[in-house]
C-alpha positions as CSV (number, residue, x, y, z in Angstrom):
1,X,54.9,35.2,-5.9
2,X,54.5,33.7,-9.3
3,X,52.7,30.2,-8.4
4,X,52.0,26.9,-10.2
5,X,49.3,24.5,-9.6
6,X,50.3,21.3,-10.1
7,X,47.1,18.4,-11.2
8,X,48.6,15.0,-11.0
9,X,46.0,13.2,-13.0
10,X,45.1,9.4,-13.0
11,X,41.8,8.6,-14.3
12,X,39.9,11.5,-13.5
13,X,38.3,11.9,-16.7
14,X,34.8,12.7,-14.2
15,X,36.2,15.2,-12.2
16,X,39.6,17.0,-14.6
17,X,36.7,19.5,-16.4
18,X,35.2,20.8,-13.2
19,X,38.6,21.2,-11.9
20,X,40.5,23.1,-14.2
21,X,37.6,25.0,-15.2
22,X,36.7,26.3,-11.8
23,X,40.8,27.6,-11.7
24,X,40.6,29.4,-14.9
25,X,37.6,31.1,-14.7
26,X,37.9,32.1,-11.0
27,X,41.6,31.9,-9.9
28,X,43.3,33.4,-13.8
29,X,46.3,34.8,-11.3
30,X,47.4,31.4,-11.0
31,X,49.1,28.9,-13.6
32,X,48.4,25.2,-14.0
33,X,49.3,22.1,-15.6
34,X,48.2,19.1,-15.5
35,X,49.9,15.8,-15.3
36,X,48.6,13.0,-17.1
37,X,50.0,10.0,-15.2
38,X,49.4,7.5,-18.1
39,X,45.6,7.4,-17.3
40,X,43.7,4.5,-19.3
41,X,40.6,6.9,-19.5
42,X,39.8,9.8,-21.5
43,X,41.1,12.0,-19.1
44,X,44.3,13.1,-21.8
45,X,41.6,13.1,-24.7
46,X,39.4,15.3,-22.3
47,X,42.6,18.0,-21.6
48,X,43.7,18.5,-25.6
49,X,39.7,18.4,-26.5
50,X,40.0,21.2,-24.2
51,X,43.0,23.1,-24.9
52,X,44.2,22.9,-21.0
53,X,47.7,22.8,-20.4
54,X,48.9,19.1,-20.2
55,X,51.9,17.6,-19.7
56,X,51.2,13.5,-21.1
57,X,52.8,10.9,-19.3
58,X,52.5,7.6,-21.5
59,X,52.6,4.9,-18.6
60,X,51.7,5.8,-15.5
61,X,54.6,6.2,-12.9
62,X,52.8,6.6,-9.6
63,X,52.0,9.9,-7.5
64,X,56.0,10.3,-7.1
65,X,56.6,10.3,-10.9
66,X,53.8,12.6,-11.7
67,X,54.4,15.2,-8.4
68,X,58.5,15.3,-9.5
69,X,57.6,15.7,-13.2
70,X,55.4,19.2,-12.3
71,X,58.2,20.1,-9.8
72,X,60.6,20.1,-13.1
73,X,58.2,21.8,-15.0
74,X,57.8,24.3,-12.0
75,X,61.7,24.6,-11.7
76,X,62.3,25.2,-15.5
77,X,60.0,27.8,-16.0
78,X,61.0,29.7,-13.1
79,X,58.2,29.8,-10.7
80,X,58.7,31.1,-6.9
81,X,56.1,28.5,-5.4
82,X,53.9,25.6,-6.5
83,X,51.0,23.7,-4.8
84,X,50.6,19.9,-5.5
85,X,46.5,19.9,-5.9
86,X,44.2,17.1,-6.4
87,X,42.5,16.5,-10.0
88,X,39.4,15.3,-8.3
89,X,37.6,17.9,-7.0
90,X,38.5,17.7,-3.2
91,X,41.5,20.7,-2.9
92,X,39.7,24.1,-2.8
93,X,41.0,26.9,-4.4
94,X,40.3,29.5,-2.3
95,X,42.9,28.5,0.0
96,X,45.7,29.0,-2.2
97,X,46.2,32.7,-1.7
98,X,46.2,32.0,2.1
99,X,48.9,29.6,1.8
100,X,50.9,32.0,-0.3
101,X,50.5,34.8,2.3
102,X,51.5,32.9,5.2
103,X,54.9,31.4,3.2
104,X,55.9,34.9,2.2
105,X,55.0,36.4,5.9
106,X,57.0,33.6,8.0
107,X,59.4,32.8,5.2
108,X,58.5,29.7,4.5
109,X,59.7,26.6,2.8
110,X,56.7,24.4,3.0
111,X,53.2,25.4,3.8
112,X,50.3,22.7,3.8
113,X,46.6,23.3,4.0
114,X,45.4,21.3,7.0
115,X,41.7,20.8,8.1
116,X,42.9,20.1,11.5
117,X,44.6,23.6,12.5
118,X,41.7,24.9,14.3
119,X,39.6,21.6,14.1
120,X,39.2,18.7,15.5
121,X,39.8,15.6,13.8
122,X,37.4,13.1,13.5
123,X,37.0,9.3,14.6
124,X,37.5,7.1,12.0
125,X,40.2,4.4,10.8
126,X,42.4,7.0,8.5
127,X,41.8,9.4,11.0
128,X,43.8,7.1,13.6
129,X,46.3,6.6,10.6
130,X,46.4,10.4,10.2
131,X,47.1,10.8,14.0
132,X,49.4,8.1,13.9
133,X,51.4,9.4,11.2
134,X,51.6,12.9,13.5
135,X,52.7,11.3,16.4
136,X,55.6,9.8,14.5
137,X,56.8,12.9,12.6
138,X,56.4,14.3,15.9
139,X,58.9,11.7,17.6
140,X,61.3,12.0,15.0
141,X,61.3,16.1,14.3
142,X,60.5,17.6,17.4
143,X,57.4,20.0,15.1
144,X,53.6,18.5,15.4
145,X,52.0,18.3,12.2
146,X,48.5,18.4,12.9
147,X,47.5,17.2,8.8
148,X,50.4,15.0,7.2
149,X,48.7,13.5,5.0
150,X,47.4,16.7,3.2
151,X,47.9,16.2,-0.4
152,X,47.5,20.3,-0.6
153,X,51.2,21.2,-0.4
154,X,52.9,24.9,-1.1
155,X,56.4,24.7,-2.0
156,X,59.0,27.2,-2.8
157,X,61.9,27.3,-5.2
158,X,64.6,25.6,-3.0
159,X,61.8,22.9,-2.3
160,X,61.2,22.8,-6.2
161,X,64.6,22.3,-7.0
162,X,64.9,19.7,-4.2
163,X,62.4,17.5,-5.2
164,X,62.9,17.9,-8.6
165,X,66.0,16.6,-9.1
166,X,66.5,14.7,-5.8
167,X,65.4,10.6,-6.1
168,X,62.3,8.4,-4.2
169,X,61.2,12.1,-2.5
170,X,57.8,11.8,-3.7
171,X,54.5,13.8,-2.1
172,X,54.1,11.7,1.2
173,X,54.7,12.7,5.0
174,X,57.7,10.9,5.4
175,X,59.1,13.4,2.8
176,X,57.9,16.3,5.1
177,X,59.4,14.5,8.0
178,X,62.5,14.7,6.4
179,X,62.6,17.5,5.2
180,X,61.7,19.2,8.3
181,X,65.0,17.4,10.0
182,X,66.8,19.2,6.9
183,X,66.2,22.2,8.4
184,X,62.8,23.1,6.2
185,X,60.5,25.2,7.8
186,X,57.4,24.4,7.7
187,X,53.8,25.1,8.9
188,X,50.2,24.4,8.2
189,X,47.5,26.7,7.6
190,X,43.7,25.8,7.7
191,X,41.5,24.2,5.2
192,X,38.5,23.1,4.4
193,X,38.6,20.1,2.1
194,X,36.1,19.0,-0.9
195,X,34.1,15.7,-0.8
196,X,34.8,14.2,-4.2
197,X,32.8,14.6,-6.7
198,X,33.3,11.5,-8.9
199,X,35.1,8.5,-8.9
200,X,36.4,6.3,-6.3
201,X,39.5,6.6,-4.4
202,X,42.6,4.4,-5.0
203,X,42.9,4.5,-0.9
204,X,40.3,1.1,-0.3
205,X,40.6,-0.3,3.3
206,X,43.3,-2.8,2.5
207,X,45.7,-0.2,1.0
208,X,44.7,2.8,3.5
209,X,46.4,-0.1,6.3
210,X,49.1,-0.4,3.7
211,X,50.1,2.9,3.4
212,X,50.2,3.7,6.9
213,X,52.6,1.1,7.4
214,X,54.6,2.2,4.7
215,X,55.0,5.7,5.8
216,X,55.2,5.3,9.5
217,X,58.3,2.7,8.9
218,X,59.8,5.3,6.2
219,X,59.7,7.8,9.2
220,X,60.8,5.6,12.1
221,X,63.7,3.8,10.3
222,X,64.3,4.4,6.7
223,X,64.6,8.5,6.9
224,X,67.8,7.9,9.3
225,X,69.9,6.5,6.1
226,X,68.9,9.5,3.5
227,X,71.7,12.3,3.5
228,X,70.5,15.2,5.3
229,X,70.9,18.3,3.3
230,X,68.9,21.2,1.2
């Protein structure tokens, strides 16, 4: 399958060398891009200094804006599968051609690389968000998902298409929850996740509770009024 890694970008000017670097010296089968989300670092300066392939946002549209515009990318040039993947450091590569294995074997729309598949999660606060977030996609779908909020996400070309050109379907669980009760199939395979190497994470405390909110009432209530179809 020909397969497109897509970097959403948002000032990681620390971490976008190491990444990209790492995939074109060791992973050449694959194709990137990266997508500048309007960062107000270096990181766009850093990605023409280095010839990498970059689409530039201007201002910065959010996760959703970024993840739809490599889906269009992805859908215009034709590729059979892409993989949202992190631009700072934490998504490992060597995954990826496990993830394209099992989608091709079980014919599947969706594959996402979960730590939790033959692990156990730990005890923390996002961790009880995480589980929380299961146990509603579970409620409304009928399918445990051990790992929803994975940011490392395989799609195929109907799921390309989808989220492409489909509106507020952006790279969060309570997409994958409906998708799932569009008929997707989905499944995880296992992981191991990076810590990250630079930076700090936009997820503080305050916005990890707000998040969790967000998503678990997008599952529980707001899903329901979305048109169900692929």
């Amino acid at each position: 399958m020909k397969c497109l890694i897509i970097i959403p970008a948002y000032n990681e000017a620390l971490n976008i060398e190491q990444v990209v670097d790492r995939l074109t010296k060791e992973y050449p089968q694959y194709d990137y891009v990266v997508v500048n989300d309007g960062s107000k670092d270096e990181t766009a300066a850093i990605c023409r200094k280095r010839g990498y392939n970059l689409v530039d946002l201007k201002v910065n549209t959010g996760l959703a804006g970024a993840f739809q515009t490599g889906m269009k990318y992805a859908y215009a040039l034709g590729y059979d599968c892409a993989i949202q993947f992190d631009g700072d450091g934490q998504h490992n590569p060597d995954y990826i051609a496990d993830m394209i294995a099992k989608m091709e074997q079980e014919n599947l729309d969706i594959v996402i690389g979960s730590r939790f598949v033959t692990e156990k999660k730990p005890i923390s606060a996002r961790m009880i968000g995480n589980t929380l977030i299961e146990g509603c996609i579970l409620l409304t779908t009928g399918k445990r998902v051990k790992d929803p909020t994975s940011g490392m996400r395989l799609f195929n070309r109907r799921m390309i298409k989808k989220l492409a050109y489909s509106m507020n379907y952006g790279p969060e669980p309570d997409t994958i929850a409906y998708l799932i009760n569009c008929g997707a199939k989905v499944a995880e395979c296992q992981v191991v996740m990076n810590e990250r190497t630079a930076g700090e994470s936009y997820l503080n405390f305050t916005r990890t509770i707000r998040y969790m909110t967000t998503v678990c009432c997008s599952i529980l209530i707001l899903q329901w009024f979305r048109k169900k179809e692929l």
